[in-house]
Backbone as a printed PyTorch tensor [residue, N CA C, xyz], in Angstrom:
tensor([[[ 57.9610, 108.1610, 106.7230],
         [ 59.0500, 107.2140, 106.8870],
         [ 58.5010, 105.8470, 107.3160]],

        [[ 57.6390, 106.2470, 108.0060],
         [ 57.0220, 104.8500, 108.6810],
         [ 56.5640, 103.8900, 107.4400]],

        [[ 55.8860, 104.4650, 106.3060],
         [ 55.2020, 103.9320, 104.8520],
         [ 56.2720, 103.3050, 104.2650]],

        [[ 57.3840, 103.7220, 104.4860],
         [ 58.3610, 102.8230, 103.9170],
         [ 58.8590, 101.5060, 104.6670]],

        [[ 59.3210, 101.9570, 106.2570],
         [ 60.1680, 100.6500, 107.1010],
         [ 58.2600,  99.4330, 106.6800]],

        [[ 57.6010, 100.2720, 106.9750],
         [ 56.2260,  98.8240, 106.5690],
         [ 56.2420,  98.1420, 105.3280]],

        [[ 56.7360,  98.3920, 104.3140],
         [ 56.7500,  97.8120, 103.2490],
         [ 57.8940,  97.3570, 103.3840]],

        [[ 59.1500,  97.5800, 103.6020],
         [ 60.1860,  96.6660, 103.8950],
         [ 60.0530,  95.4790, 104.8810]],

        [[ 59.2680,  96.1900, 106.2280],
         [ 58.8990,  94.7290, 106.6520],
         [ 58.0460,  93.7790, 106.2200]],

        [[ 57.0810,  94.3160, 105.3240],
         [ 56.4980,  93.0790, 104.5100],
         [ 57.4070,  92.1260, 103.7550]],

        [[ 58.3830,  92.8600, 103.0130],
         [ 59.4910,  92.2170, 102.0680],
         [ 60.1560,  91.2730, 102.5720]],

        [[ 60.8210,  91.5720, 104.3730],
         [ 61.4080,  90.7200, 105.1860],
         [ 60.4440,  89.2890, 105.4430]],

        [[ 58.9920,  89.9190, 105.6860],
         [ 58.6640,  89.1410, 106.5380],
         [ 58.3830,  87.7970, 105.5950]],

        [[ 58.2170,  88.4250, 104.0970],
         [ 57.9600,  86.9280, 103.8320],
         [ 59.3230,  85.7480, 103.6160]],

        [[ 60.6310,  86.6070, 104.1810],
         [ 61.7870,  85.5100, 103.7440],
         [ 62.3080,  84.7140, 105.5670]],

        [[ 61.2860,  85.0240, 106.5090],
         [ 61.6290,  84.6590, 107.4680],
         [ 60.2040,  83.8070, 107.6550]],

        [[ 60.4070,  82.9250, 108.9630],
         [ 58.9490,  81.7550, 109.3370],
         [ 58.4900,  82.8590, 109.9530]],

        [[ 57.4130,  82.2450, 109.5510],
         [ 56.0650,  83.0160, 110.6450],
         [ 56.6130,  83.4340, 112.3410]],

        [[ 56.0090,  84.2190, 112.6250],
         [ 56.5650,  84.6410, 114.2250],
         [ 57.5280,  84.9130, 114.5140]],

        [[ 58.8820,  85.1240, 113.8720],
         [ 59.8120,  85.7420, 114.2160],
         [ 60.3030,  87.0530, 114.1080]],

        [[ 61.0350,  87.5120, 115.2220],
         [ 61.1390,  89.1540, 115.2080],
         [ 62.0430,  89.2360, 114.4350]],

        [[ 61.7460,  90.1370, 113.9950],
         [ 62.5540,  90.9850, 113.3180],
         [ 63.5350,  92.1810, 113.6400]],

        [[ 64.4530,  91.6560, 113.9700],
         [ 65.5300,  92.8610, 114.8480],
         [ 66.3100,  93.0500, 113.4930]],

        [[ 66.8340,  94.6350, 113.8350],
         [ 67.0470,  95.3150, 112.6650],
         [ 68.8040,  95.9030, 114.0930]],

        [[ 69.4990,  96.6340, 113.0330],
         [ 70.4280,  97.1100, 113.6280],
         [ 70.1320,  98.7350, 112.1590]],

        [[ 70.0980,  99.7440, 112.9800],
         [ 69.4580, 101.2350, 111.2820],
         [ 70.7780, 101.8120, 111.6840]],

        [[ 71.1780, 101.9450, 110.1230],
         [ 72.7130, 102.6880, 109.8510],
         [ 72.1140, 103.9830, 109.2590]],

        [[ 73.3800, 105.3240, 110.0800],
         [ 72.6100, 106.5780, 109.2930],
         [ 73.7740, 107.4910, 109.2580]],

        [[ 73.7520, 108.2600, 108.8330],
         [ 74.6560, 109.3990, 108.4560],
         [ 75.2490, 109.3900, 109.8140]],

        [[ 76.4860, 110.1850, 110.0020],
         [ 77.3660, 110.3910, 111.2470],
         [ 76.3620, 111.5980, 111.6360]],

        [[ 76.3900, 112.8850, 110.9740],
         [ 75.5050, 114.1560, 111.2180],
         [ 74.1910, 113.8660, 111.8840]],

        [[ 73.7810, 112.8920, 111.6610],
         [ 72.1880, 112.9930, 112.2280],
         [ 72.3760, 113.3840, 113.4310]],

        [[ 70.9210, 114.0710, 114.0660],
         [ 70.8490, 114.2450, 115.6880],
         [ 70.2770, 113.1060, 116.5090]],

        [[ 70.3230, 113.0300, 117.1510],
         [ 69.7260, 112.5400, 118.5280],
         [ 68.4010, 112.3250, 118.1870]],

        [[ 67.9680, 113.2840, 117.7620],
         [ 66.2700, 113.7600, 117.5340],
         [ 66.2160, 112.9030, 116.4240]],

        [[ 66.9990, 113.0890, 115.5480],
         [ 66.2320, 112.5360, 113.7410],
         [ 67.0050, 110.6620, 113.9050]],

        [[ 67.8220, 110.4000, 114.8160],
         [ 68.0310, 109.1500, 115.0590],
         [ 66.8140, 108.2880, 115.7200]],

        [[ 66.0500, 109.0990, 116.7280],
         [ 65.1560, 108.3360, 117.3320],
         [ 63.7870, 108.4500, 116.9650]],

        [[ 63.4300, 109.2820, 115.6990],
         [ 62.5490, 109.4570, 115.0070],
         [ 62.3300, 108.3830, 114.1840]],

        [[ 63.9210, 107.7860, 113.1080],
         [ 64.0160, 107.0520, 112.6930],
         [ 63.9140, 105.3650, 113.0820]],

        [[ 64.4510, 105.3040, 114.1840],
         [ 64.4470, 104.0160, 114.8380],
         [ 62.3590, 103.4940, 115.6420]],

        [[ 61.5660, 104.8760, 116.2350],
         [ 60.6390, 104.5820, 116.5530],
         [ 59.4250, 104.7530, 115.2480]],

        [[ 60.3050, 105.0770, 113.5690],
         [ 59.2750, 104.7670, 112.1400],
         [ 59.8290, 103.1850, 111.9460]],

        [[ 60.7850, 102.7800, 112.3680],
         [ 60.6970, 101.9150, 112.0340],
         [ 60.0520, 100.6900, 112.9300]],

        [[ 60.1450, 100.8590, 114.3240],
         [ 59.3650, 100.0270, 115.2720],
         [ 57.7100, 100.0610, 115.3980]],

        [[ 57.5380, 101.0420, 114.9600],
         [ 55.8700, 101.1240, 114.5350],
         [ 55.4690, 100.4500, 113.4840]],

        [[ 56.6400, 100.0420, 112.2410],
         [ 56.3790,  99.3230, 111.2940],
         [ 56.4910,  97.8410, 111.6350]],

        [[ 57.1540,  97.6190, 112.8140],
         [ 57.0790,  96.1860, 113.4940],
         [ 58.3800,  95.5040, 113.2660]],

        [[ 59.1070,  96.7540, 113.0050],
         [ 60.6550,  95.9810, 113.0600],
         [ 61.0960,  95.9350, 114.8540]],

        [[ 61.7800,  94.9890, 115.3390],
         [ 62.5770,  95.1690, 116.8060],
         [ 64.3430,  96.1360, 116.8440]],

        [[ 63.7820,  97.4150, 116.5570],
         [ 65.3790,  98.1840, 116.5290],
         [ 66.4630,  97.5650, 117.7210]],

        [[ 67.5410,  96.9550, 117.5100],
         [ 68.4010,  96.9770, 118.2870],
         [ 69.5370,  98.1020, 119.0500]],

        [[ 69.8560,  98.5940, 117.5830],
         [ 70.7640,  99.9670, 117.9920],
         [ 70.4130, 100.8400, 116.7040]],

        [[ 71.0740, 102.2610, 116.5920],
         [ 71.4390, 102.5390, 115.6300],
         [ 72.3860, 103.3020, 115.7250]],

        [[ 73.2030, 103.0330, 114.5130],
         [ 75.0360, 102.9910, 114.4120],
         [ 74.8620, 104.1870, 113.4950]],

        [[ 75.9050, 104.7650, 112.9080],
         [ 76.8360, 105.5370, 112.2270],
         [ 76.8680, 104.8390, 111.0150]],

        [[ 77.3120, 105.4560, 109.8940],
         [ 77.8980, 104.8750, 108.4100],
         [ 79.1060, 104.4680, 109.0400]],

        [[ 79.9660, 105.1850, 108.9240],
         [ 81.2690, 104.9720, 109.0340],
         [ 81.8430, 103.7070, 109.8090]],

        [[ 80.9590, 103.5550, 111.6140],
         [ 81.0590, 102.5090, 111.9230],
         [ 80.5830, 101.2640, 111.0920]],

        [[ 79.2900, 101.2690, 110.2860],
         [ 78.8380, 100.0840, 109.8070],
         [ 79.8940,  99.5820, 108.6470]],

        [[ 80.2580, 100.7370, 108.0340],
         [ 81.4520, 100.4640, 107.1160],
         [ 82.8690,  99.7060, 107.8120]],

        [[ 83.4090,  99.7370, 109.0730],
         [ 83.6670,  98.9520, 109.9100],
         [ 83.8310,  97.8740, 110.1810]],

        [[ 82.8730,  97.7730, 110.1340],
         [ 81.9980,  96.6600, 111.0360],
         [ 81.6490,  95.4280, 109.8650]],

        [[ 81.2160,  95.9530, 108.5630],
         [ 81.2080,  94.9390, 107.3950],
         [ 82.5300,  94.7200, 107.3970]],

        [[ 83.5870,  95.5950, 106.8430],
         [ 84.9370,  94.8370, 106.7170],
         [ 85.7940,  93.5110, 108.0110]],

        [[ 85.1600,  94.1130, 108.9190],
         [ 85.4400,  93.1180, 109.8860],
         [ 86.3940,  93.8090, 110.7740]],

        [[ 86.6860,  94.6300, 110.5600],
         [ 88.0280,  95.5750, 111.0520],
         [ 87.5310,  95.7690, 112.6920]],

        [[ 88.7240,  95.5840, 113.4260],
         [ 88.0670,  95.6040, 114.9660],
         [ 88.0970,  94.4100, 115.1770]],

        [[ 87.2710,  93.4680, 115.0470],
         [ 86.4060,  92.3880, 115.3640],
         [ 87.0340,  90.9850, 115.6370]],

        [[ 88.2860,  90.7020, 114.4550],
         [ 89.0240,  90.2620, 114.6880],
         [ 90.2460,  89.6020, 116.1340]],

        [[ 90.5940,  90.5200, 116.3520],
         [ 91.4590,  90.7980, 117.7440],
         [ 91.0900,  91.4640, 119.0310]],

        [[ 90.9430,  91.2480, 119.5720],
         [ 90.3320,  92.0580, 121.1720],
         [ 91.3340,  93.2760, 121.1320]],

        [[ 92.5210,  92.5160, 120.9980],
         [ 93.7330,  93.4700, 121.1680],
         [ 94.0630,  94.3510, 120.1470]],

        [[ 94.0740,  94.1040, 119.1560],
         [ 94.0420,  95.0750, 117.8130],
         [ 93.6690,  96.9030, 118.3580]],

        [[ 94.4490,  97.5220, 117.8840],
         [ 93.9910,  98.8590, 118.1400],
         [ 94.7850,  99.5940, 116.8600]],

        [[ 93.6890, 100.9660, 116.5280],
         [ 94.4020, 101.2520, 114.7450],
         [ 93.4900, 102.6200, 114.7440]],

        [[ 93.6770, 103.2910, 114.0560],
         [ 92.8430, 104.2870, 113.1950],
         [ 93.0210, 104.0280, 111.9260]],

        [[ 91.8510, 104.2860, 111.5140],
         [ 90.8500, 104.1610, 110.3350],
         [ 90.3860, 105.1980, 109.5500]],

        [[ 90.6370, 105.4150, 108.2860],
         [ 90.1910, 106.4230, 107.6460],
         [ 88.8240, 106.1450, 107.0010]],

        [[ 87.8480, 106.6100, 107.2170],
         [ 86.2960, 105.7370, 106.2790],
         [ 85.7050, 107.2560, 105.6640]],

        [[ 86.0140, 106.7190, 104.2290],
         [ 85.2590, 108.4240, 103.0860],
         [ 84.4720, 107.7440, 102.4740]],

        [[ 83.4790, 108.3800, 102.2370],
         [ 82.2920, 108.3450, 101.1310],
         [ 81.9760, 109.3910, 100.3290]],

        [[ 81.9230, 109.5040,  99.2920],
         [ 82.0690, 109.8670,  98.0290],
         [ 80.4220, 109.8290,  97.2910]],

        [[ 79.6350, 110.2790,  97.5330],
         [ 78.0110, 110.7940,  96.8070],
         [ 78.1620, 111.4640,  95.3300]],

        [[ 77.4880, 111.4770,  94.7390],
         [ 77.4400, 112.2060,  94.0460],
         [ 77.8590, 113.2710,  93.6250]],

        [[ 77.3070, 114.4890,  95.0120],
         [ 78.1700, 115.5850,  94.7730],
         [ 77.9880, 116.3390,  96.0970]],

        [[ 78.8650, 114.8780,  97.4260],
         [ 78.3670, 115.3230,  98.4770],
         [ 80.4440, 113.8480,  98.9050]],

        [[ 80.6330, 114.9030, 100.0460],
         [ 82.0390, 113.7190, 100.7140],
         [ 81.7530, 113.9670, 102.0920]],

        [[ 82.0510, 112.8710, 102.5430],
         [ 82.4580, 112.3870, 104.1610],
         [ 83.4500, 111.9120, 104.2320]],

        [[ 84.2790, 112.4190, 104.8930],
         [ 85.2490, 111.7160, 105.5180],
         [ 85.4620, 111.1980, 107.2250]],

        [[ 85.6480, 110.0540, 107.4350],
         [ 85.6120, 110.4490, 108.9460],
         [ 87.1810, 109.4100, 109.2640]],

        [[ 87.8770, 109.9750, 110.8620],
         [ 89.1360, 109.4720, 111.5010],
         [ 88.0560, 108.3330, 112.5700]],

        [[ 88.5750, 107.0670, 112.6070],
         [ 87.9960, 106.7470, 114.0100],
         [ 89.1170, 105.6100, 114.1280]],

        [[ 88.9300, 105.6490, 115.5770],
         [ 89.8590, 104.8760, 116.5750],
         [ 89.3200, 103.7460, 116.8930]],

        [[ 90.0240, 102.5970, 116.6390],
         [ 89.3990, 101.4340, 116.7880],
         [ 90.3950, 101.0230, 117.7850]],

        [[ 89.9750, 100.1410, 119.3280],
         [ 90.4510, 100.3090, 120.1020],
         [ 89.5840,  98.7230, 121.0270]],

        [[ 89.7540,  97.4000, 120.7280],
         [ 89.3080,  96.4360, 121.3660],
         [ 88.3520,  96.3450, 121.6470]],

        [[ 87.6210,  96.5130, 120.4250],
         [ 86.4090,  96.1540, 119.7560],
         [ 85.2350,  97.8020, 119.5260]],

        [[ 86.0660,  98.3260, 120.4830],
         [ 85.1970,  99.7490, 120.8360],
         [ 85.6060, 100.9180, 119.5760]],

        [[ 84.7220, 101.3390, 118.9990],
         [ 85.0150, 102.2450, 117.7790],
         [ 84.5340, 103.7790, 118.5500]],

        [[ 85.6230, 104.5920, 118.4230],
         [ 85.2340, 106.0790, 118.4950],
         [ 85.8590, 107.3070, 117.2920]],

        [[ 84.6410, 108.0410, 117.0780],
         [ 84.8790, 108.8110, 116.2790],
         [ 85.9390, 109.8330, 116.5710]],

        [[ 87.2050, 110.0620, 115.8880],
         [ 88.0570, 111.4220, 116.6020],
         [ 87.7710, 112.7450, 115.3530]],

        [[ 87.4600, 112.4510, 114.1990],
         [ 87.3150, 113.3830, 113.8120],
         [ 86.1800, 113.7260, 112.0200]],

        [[ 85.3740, 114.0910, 111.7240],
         [ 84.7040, 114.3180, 110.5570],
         [ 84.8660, 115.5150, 109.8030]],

        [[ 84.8800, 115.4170, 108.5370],
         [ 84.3040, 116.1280, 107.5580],
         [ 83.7080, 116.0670, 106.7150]],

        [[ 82.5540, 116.8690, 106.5450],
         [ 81.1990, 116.8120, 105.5910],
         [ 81.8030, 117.9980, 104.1300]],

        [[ 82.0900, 117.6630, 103.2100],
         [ 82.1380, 118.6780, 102.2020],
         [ 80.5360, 118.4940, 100.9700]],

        [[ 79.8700, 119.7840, 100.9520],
         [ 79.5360, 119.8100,  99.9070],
         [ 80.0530, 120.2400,  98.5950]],

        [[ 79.2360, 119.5640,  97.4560],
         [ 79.6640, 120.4600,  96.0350],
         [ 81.1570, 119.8150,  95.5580]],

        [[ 81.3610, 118.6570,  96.4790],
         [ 83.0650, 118.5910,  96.3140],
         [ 82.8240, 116.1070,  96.5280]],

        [[ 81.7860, 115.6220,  95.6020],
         [ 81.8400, 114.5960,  95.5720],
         [ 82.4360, 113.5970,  94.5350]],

        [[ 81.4630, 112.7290,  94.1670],
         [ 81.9360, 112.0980,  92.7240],
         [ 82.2330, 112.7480,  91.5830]],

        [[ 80.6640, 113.6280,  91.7130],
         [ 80.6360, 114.4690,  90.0410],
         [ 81.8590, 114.9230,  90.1000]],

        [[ 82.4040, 115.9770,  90.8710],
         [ 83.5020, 116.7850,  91.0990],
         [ 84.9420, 116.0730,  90.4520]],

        [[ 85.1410, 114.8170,  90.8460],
         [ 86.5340, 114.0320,  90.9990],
         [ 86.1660, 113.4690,  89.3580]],

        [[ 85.0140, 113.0840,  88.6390],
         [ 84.5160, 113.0820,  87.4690],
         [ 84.9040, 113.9780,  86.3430]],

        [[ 84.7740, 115.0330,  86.9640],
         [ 85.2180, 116.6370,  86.6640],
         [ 86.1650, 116.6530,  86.3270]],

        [[ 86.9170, 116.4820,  87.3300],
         [ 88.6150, 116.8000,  87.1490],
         [ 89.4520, 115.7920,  86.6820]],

        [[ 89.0330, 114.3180,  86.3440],
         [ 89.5080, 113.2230,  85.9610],
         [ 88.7890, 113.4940,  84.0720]],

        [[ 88.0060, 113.9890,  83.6880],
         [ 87.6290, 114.2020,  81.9710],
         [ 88.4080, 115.6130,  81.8160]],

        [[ 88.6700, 116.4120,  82.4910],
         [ 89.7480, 117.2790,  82.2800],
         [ 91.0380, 117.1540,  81.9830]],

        [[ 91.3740, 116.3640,  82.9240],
         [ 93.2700, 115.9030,  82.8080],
         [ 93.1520, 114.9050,  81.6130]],

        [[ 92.1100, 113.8910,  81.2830],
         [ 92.1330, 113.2810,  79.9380],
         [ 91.9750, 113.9120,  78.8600]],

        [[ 91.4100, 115.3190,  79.0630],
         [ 90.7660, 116.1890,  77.9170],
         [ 92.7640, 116.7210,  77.2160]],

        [[ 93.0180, 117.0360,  78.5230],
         [ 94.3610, 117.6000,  78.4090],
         [ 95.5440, 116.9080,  77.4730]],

        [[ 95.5210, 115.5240,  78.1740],
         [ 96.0260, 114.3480,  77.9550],
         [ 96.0270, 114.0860,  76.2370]],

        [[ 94.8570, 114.2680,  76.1040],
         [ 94.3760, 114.0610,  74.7140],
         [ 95.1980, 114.9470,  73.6160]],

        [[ 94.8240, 116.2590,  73.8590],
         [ 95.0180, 117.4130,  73.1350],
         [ 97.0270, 117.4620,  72.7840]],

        [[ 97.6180, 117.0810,  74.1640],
         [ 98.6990, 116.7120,  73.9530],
         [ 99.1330, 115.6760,  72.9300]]])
């Protein structure tokens, strides 16, 4: 892992001036552990990135839309799914003045894109034949 964050920091380093750190914020699956989070964050600080945190998908998905961020006061739940290939996440989180918490996930395998692919050339297959 480390062979990789080093070649990315080469990539970075040449679009920034000389001497500046490089702080990173590493987005990763909700599932990861503890263990494979800080595995990840110290391949990438050996490669000479400065890890700041590392977040969740779901939050970073969040966090790009801007959702939260907006209003101090704002408070909502959030539905955030991802859709792989032939892999789904879904996750519930509570967004709550600026503070995001997870209330609830599901990981389905075997049940992703391909799948919804599947069943969307079927109902046209149907569609058709009619």
């Amino acid at each position: 892992m480390t062979c990789i964050y080093k070649k990315l920091f080469g990539f970075a380093s040449t679009c920034v001036p000389p001497d500046t750190d490089l702080r990173t914020v590493l987005c990763v699956p909700l599932n990861f552990s503890k263990c494979s989070r800080q595995a990840l964050a110290h391949a990438a600080e050996d490669a000479g990135f400065d890890v700041l945190q590392v977040i969740s998908e779901p939050i970073a998905a969040l966090l790009a839309q801007g959702y939260g961020v907006e209003s101090p006061d704002e408070r909502g739940m959030c539905l955030v799914y991802r859709l792989g290939g032939a892999t789904m996440d879904v996750t519930v989180v509570l967004c709550c003045a600026g503070m995001y918490t997870v209330k609830g996930h599901v990981y389905k395998a075997n049940f992703g894109g391909d799948k919804f692919t599947e069943i969307l050339a079927n109902f046209l297959a149907e569609v058709f034949h009619q």
